[in-house]
C-alpha positions in Angstrom: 164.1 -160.6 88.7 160.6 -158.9 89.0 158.5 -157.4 86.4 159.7 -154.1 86.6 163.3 -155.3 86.5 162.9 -157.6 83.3 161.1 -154.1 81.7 163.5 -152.0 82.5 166.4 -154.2 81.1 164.2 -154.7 78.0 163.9 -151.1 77.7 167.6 -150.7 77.6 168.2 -153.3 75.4 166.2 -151.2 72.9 167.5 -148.3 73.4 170.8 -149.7 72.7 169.2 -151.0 69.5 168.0 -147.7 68.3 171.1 -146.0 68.5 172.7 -147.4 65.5 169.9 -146.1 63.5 170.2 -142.6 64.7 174.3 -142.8 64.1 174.5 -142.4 67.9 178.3 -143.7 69.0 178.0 -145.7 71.9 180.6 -145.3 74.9 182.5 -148.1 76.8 179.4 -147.4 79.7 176.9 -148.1 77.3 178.2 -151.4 76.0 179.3 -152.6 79.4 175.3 -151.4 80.6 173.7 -153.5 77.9 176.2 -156.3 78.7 175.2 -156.3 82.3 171.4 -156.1 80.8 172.2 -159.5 79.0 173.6 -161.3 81.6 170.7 -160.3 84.2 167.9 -161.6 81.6 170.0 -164.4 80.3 170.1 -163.5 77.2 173.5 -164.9 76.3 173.6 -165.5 72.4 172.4 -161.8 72.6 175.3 -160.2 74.4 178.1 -162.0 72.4 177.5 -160.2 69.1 177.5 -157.0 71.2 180.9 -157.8 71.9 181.5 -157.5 68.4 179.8 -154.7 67.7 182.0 -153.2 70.7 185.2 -154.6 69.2 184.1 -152.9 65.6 183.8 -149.1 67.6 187.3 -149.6 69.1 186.5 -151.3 72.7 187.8 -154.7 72.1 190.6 -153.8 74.8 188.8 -151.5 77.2 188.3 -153.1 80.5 185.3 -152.2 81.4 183.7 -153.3 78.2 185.7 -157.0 79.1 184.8 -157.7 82.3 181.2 -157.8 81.5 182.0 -159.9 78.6 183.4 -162.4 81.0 180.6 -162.0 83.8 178.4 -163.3 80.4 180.7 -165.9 80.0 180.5 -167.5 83.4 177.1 -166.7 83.6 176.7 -169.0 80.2 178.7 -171.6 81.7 176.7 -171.4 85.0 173.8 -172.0 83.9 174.8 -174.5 81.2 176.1 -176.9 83.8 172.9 -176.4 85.6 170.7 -177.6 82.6 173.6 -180.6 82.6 172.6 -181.9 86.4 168.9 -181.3 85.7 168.8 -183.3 82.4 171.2 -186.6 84.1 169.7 -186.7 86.7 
């Protein structure tokens, strides 16, 4: 990812941040943008309580909202085996 992709991505993940404070609902589109945000700038631990927070609004069964929690999950598991070969070998 370039520069301007890693900003952009960190812009959105604040953004997403500062709408709690503001008592802004999120939509399924927003939590399945910052979702996609996590996985691109691996920030893995990060998008998991996300899920929660999405499960909390009511879009622990929404698809779209899911499938990005799953991308993060392989994505996690990806680059965990990775690390694996790298460290054995």
């Amino acid at each position: 990812m370039n520069g301007l992709g890693l900003l952009a991505s960190c812009a959105a993940m604040f953004m997403f941040l500062q709408m709690f404070p503001e008592a802004v609902r999120p939509l399924n589109f927003t939590f399945s943008n910052v979702l996609i945000v996590c996985s691109r700038i691996s920030a893995l631990e990060e998008g998991m309580p996300i899920r929660g927070v999405a499960i909390n609004v009511g879009f622990g069964d929404d698809l779209l909202v899911s499938s990005y929690v799953i991308d993060i999950g392989i994505t996690q598991v990806f680059l965990y085996s990775n690390t694996n070969i790298y460290q054995f070998s």
